[in-house]
N, C-alpha and C positions, 0 to 999 in steps of 0.2 A: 288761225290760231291766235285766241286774244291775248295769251302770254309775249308771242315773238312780236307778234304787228299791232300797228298801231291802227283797230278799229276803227277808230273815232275817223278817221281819214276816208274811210271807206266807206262809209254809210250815208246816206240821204238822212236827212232831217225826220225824225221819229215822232208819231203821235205818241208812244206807249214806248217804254224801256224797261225788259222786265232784270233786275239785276240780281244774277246769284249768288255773285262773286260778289261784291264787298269790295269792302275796306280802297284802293287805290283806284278801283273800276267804278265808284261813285261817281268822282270829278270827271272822270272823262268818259263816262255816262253820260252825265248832261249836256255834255259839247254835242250830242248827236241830236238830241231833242227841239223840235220846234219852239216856238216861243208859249204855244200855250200847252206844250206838254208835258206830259207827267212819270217822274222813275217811281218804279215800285222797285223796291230794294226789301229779300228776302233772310239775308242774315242777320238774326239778332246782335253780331256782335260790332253791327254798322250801323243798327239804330242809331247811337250819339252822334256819328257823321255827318245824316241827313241834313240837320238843318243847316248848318254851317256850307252847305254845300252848295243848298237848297236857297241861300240867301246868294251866296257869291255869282251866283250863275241867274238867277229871280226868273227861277223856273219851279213848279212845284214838283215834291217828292214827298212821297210817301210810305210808312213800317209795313207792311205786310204780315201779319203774326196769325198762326194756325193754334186754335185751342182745340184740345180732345177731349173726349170724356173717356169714362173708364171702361163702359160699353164697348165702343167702340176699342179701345187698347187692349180689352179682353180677347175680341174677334182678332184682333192680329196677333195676338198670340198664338190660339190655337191654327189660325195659319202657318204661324212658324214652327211651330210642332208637329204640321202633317205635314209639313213642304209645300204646301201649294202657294206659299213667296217665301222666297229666302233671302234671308238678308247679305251683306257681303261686307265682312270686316277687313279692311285692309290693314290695321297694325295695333293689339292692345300696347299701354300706356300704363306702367305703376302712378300712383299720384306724384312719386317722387321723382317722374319724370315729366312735368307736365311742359315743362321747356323744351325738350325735345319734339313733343308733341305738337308744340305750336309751331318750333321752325318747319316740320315735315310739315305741317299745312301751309304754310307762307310759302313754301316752294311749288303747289298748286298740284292740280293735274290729281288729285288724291281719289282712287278709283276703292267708291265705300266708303267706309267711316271708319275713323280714328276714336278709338274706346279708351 
């Protein structure tokens, strides 16, 4: 469990670190990587992290970003509308609650998306 333990302890030295978590699993991200390896780090809102991280440690990291096109957003939609993938919302958000919403993701483990 990356929440309770402390990973980084536990692992052999890493060619590749794929990170999906963010934000505090960066830093200790990189304590697991070999000297010439590299974190892909997946959440856009850990992009500003990287470098600063990426220098402290002088290992490299790198943004990961998925672009769509409409094409394709089209086709999953009408997947979602015959059910052949469903999506799974774990808790909508007014905008006027958009703090709430952040701490319920800062406590982790968020099974689905937060709307």
């Amino acid at each position: 469990d990356y929440a309770s333990h402390d990973f980084e302890k536990h692992c052999l030295p890493m060619d590749v670190v794929l990170d999906a978590m963010g934000f505090t699993y960066i830093d200790r991200s990189f304590h697991i990587l070999k000297k010439e390896g590299i974190l892909v780090t997946l959440p856009s809102v850990s992009s500003h992290m990287l470098g600063p991280f990426s220098e402290k440690h002088q290992k490299k990291g790198i943004f990961f970003r998925v672009e769509t096109d409409l094409a394709a957003l089209e086709q999953i939609a009408l997947w979602l509308e015959s059910g052949k993938i469903i999506s799974h919302i774990e808790k909508t958000y007014l905008p006027n609650e958009i703090s709430e919403a952040m701490a319920h993701l800062a406590q982790g483990h968020v099974q689905g998306k937060l709307v």
